[in-house]
N, C-alpha and C positions, 0 to 999 in steps of 0.2 A: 504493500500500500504506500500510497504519497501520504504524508503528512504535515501539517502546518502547526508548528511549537510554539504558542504566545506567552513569555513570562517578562514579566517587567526585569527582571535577574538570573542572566545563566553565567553560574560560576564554578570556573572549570577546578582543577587540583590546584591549580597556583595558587587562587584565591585563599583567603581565612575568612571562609564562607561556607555557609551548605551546598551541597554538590547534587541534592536528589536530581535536579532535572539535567544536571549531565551524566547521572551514571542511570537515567529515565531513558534518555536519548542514546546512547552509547547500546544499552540493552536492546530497544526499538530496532536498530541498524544493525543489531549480531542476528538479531532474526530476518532480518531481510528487508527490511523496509526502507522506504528512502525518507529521510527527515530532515527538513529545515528547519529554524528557528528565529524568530523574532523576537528581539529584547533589546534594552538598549544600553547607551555604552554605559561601562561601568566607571563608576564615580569612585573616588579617593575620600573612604568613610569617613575622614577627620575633616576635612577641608570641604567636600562637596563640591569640588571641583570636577568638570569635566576634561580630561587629560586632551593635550594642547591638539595629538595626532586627530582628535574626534571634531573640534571646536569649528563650526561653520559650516558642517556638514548633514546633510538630513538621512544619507544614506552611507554606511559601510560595511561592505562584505567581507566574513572573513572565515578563513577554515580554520578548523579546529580537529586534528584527528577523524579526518572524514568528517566532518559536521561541516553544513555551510551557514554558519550564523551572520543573520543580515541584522545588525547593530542601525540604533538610530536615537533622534533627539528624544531627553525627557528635561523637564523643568529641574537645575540643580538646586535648588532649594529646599530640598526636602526634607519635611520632620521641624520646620523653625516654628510653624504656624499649621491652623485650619487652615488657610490659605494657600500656601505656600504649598502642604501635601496635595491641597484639590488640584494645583498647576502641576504637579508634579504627573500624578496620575493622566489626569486631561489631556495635556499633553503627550505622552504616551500612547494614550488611545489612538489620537486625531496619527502622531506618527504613524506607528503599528498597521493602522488601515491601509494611508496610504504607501505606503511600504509595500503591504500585501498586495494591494489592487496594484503595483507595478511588478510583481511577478507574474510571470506569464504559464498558461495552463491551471489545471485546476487539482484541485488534491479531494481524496477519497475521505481524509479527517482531518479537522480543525481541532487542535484541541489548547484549550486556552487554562491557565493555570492564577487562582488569582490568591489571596488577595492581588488588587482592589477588585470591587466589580468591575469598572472599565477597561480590564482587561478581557472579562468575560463577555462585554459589549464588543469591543474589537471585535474577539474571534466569534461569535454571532455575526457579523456584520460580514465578516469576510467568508465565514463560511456560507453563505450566501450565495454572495460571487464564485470563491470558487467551487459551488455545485458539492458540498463535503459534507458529510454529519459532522454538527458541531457535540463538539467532548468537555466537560467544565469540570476541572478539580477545584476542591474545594478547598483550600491549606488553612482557611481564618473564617470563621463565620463572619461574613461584611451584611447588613451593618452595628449586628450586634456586640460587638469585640468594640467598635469605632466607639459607641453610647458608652461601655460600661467603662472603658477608659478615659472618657469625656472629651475625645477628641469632636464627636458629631453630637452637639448639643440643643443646635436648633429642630424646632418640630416639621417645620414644613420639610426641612432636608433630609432629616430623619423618615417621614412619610415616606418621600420621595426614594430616598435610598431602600426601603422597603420593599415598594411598587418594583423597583429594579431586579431588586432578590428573587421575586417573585418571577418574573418576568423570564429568565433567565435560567433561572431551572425549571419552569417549564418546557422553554426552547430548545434546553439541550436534550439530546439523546442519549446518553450518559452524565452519571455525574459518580464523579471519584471523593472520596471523602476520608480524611487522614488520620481521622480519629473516632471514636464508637460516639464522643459526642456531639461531634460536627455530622456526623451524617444522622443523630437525631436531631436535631437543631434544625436540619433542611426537613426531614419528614414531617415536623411542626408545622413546614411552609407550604409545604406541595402536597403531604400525606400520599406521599409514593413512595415506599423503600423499595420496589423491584428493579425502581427507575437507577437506586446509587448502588456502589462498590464501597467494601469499603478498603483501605488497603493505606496501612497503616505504614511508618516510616520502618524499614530495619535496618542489616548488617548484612553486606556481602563480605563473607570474611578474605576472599579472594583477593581483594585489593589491596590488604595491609602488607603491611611487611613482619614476613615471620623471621627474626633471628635464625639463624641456620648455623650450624657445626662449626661453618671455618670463619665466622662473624665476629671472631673476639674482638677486634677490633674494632668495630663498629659497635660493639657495645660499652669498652671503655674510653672513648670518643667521649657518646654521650653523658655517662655519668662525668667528666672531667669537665665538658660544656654547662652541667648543670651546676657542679659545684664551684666553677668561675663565671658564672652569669652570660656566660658568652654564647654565641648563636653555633649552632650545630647543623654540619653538612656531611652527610655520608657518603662515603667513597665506595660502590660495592662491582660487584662484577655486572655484566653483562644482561638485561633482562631482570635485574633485581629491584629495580628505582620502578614507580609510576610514572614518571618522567623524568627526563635529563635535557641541558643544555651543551654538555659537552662531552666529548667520550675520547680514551685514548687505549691502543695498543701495546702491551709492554710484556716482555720478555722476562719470562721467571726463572727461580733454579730449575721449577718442576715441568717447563713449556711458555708458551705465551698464552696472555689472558688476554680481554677488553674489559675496562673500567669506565664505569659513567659515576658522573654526578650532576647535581642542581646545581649553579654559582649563579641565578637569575638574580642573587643579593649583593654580589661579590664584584668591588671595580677598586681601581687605582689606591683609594684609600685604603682598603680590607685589609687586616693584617690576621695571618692565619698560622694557627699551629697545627702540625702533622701527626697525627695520633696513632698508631698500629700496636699490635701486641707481641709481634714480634719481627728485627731486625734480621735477614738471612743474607740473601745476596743485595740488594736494593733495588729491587726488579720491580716492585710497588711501591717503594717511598719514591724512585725516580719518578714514577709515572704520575704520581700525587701531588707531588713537585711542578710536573710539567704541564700537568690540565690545572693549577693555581696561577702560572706563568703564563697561562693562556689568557687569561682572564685582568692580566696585570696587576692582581693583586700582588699582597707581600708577604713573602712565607719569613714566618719568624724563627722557627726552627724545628725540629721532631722531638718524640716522646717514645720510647719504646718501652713493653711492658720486660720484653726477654730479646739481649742481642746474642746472636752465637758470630762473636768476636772472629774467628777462625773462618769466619765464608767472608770476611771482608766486604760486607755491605757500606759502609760508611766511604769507602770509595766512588758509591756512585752517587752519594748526595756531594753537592757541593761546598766546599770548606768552610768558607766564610760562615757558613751554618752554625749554632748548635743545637748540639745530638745528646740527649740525655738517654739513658738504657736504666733500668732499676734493677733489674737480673744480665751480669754478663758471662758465659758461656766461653773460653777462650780455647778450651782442647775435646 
């Protein structure tokens, strides 16, 4: 099936954010489907800035691991005011549509994710056009949650946001509900439970990272990052990261490996300590060395848990270095 993804927020692994609608999308696409998505660009929590690459622009296309997410305007103000979230949303919508009415062809679902309503208005409006059953998950009872937080205080808008609720899940053909008491909350409104799903948030344990047998290092890494407050970046082999920016090839006592890591935090100023558990030939501290070098950050020096002296690994770090060991191994 084609499909049309409306959420005001798709945040991939990089983010420090919920991920459900890219590992929603990600799953959709392992089964065969094709998936687009609309949302718009993503803001800088502290500031509410829109970042500079987006500014002035009503439309940006971008992939993401096979995803083609078409990014666009939403009002950055968001959260200062009633006001201020109405532009927020609003905006959004009026984008969202026109967005969708410039892609071309039609899709089989629309499926629109909200909070807000206006999101659930969007994808109604476009599934429409393009000839699709509209799909509405539910993540926040609107406008219930808005009242009791006192965000929506007036009666008429309250009415009004009502009439919408209403409105909207009737239209839709599905409705997804995230919790056992969000999808009673909608049956209070429609008194259709055949009509929702319910399907609550979980754990794909797939995705984490499980420590593994030759990982000591990457576990005394992080204890050593937590007990000096400093940020923590793992070095591991091949296919063990959910994502990487960089990766290198290095030559061991035992063979050659490929290592990746994330450094999307890591520039000119960075200053980095090398952490492994154990020194043998330098076949991985080189190479730790060299994807930090890459990056032009600043290696401050290594840490080893166990060196065995006699393989002469410290050979292949560079001098100026230094090389602490806590266990050394000489014959």
């Amino acid at each position: 099936m084609k499909i049309l993804y409306l959420t005001q927020y798709f945040f991939t692994p990089e983010h420090a954010a919920g991920g459900r609608h890219y590992y929603h999308v990600k799953y959709l696409i392992s089964q065969g489907h094709q998936v687009d998505v609309i949302t718009t660009y993503v803001k800088d929590h502290m500031s509410r800035l829109i970042p500079k690459e987006y500014r002035g622009k009503l439309k940006v296309v971008e992939y993401y691991e096979g995803i083609r997410v078409y990014k666009t305007y939403a009002s950055a103000n968001y959260g200062q005011s009633f006001l201020d979230r109405m532009k927020n949303y609003l905006s959004f919508m009026f984008c969202a549509i026109l967005v969708g009415l410039g892609i071309k062809g039609r899709y089989d679902v629309v499926f629109a994710s909200s909070p807000s309503l206006f999101v659930g208005l969007a994808g109604y409006i476009l599934s429409l056009f393009k000839r699709g059953k509209f799909v509405l998950e539910v993540r926040d009872l609107w406008p219930q949650s808005a009242v009791v937080l006192g965000f929506l205080k007036n009666p008429v808008f309250i009415f009004l946001a009502q009439k919408l609720e209403k409105f909207l899940y009737r239209k839709a053909k599905a409705i997804i509900a995230l919790t056992q008491g969000i999808q009673d909350g909608i049956c209070q409104v429609i008194r259709n439970k055949e009509k929702t799903s319910l399907i609550i948030n979980g754990v794909d344990e797939d995705i984490f990272l499980k420590p593994e047998p030759e990982a000591r290092g990457f576990i005394l890494g992080s204890a050593v990052a937590y007990h000096l407050g400093a940020g923590f970046i793992p070095l591991r082999k091949a296919g063990k990261l959910p994502s990487f920016t960089h990766r290198i090839e290095s030559v061991k006592e035992y063979g050659s490996d490929v290592f990746e890591a994330n450094f999307i935090n890591l520039d000119s100023t960075s200053k980095v300590l090398i952490i492994d558990d154990v020194l043998a030939t330098g076949g991985t501290a080189k190479a730790a060395f060299n994807l930090v070098q890459g990056v032009n950050a600043i290696v401050m020096g290594f840490s080893f848990l166990l060196e065995l002296v006699y393989l002469k690994g410290r050979e292949s770090i560079p001098g100026h270095l230094q090389v602490n060991s806590l266990i050394q191994v000489k014959d």
